[in-house]
Every structure is written in C-alpha cells, then in structure tokens.
C-alpha positions, 0 to 999 in steps of 0.5 A: 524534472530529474528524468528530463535533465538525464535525457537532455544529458544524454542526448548531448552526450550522444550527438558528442561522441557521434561528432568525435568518432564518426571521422575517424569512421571515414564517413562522407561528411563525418560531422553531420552523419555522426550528429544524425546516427548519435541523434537518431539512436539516442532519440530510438533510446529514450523513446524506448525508456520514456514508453517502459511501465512506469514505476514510482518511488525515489530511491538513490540506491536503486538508480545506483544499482541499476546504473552499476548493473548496467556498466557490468552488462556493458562490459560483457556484452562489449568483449562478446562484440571484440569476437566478431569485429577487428578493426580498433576504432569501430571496437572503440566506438562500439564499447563507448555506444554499448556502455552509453547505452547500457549505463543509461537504461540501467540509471533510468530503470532503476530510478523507476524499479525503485519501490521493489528494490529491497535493499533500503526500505523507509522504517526500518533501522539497521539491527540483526538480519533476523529482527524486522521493524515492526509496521502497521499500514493504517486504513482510511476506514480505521482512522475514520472509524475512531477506536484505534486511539483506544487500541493504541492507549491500552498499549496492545498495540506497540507497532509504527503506524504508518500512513500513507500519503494517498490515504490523507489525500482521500481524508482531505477529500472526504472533508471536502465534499459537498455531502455533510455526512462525508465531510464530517467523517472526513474531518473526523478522520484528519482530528484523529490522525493529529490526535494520535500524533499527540498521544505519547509513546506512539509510533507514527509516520507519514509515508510520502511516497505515493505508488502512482501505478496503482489507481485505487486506494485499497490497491495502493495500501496491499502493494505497500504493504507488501513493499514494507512487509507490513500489516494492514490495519482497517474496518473495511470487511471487502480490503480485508479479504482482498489483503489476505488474497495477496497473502497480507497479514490484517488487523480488523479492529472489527474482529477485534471489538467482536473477540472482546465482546462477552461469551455465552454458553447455552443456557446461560440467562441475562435481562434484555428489552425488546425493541423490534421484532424479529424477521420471522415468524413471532420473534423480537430483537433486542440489543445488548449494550455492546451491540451484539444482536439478541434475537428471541424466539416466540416473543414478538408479543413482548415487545417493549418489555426487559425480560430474562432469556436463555441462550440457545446457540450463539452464531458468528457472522463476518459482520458480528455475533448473533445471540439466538435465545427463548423466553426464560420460565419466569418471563412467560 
C-alpha cells in the first residue's frame, strides 16, 4: 500500500511539472504535450522500479539513506548536464526531472534494500562499537525437538533467542496437518516456544520480518542469520552443513548432547544387555542409557543377557557415537 501511495504520488507530480515547464519549452500545444512526455516517463519509471528484485524488510533508515543518496546523485549529475546545455529553462526543467528521478528511485530502493542496510539492525542496542548483542536464530528442528528448555535452564546459554516469523508459520502449519504425528510435533513445538516464553531470565523475541525473496525456511534462517550476525540453533544435520558453507556459526543441540555423553578409554569395562544382533557376522547391540550404541564383537549367541564387555575402539560419527567392545573373560 506504501509503494502505491509513492507511485500515485509520483506520477502527479510528473504530469505537475510536465504541465508547468512545457510552455515555457515552446512546445506546440504545451499542456497536453507536457502531461504525455511527464506521463510517459514517469510510467517508463515506475515500470522500471516496480520490475527491479524485490527486497523485503521495512526500515525508515534505509529508504531515508536512499533518498538522501538519490538528492547527491542528482546533484552531480545535474552540474555534468549544465556543461553541454546553455539555455535556462531547458537547465531548470532538466535539474527538476533529473533530481524527481533520481530522488524517487533512491526512496524506492532503499525501502526495498533495507534487509542489507546495516545501519539499524533489531536486537541490538546502543553500546561501544567493539560489543555486539549476542543472538541466537532458533530452528524449527530445535524447537520441536525439545531439549533446548533444558539447555536454556541450566544458564549455559545466556544469549537472545530470536524466532523468526516464517519459522512459527511452518509450527502452525505442522499442527495443522492432517497426519497425526506432524500435528502432534507441531503442537509440541508451538508448548515449547510458550514455555520458553515463560521461563524466567530468558531472552526471547519474535522477529517479524519475513525475507520473501527466499522460499525455503533453511534459506531464509542462513540469510537472516547473516543480517543479525547471529548463530543458528538447530538439530537439523543437512541446515547445519549448509550454514557452515555460508560461513554461519551453529549451535547443534545434537553435537552437544553427544559432548556430554560419558567417555570410554580402550579397555574400560561396563554391564550392558543384549537386545539385537548386530549387522555382521555374530555381533549383538545393546544400547547404554543415553542412547549411545554398543556393538560386541562374537556375542550374537548372548542375546537378551546383561553382560560385562571391554572397550576396544570408540568411533564418532556425525549421527552419534558408537562403542566397539568384545566380551569380557568373566562373561564368556
């Protein structure tokens, strides 16, 4: 609505100084040649600027700085063009369209360049050059996933959480779906984020800006992270690898529950139970209590027993940590 009051502004104001300088231009019948010429370049204008990429965000700063940049451009071109031109009034005429121009495309741009203007930036308050507010872009995986209320109670996490509107756009939808599972992760998701709400001493804002350039949600949460110089906090292992790509710092609650989980050295022993065999030859699996994968060499034949193994190796993967043992001496 804002763009079309500008344009219908614009476009008056055109055909106005068409109809004011066009008979002192000695055109044959001034008036209406002076609203043609006015409405046909103010129409090539705003063809031009309603084609230009669309950038989203509102911010009165940047549409202030692009309308200040388009006054000085204005202003230069407009002493280039008195070089070549002596008569008065064609000078006046063209330093009034040059500058009408130009200060509209600036105002125009800058409403839209305003997610890269760098200037104002939401979150982050007025403090020396040298500190930054410290933000946290959170995931729609992290939220659903739960543990991030834990993270946040123990105070290891002291930074503004920030949540973008697309990303309660797609919980909504979650909760929506037909499929019962989505819709009860959905509403998981939507508890948690009023939960954290709650939870005292906790940072937490909504960020309403959508970035409507970008379709996908992974996308959009990289690209404002970038805008924020934020982190981005999630359990989603393909988003993570795509933020460090584009060079954005993440959190992955994930890496961070596998950190915690307890250390064995070779040849440390520990009771486990056998639930299921293994994939190769003779070997069974059993699971410690916080998730981590046991696999036993030779064992497939104790099978639904607790028995005491022996580390042999320990082997991280990027989807958790896997505990490689044989049957101790007193278990066989």
């Amino acid at each position: 609505m804002v763009f079309i009051l500008i344009r219908i502004f614009f476009f008056l104001l055109a055909l106005f100084t068409g109809m004011f300088f066009a008979p002192k231009l000695n055109f044959p019948h001034a008036n209406i040649a002076g609203i043609v010429i006015a409405a046909g370049i103010a129409l090539l204008i705003i063809l031009f600027e309603f084609l230009a990429k669309k950038v989203s965000l509102r911010g009165l700063s940047s549409a202030l700085f692009g309308l200040l940049l388009g006054i000085l451009l204005a202003k230069f071109l407009s002493y280039t063009l008195e070089l070549f031109v002596d008569d008065e009034q064609i000078k006046l005429f063209s330093n009034t369209m040059v500058l009408l121009v130009l200060s509209y495309i600036g105002l125009t741009l800058g409403l839209k360049g305003k997610d890269d203007f760098r200037l104002v930036l939401p979150y982050i308050r007025f403090k020396r050059q040298d500190i930054k507010a410290d933000l946290i872009v959170v995931d729609t995986s992290a939220i659903i996933d739960g543990r991030i209320v834990d993270v946040i109670k123990t105070r290891f996490i002291e930074s503004t959480l920030v949540v973008p509107r697309f990303v309660l756009e797609e919980l909504q939808k979650i909760s929506d779906s037909t499929d019962v599972i989505k819709r009860q992760r959905g509403k998981r998701g939507l508890e948690i984020l009023n939960e954290l709400k709650n939870t005292e001493g906790v940072n937490f804002r909504i960020h309403q800006e959508n970035i409507d350039e970008i379709k996908t949600v992974d996308a959009k949460l990289i690209k404002l992270a970038q805008l924020l110089e934020a982190k981005v906090l999630t359990t989603d292992y393909n988003l993570n690898r795509l933020a460090e790509l584009e060079g954005v710092k993440v959190l992955n609650i994930n890496d961070l529950a596998n950190a915690l989980k307890a250390i064995f050295l070779p040849g440390e022993r520990f009771t486990l139970k056998l639930t299921k065999e293994g994939k190769e030859h003779n070997q069974a699996v059993g699971y410690l209590e916080d998730g981590t994968m046991v696999v036993v060499e030779n064992a497939r034949w104790m099978l639904q027993k607790t028995v005491t193994v022996e580390v042999v190796s320990v082997l991280q993967s990027p989807s958790g940590r896997i505990i490689f043992t044989k049957l101790a001496q007193e278990s066989q």
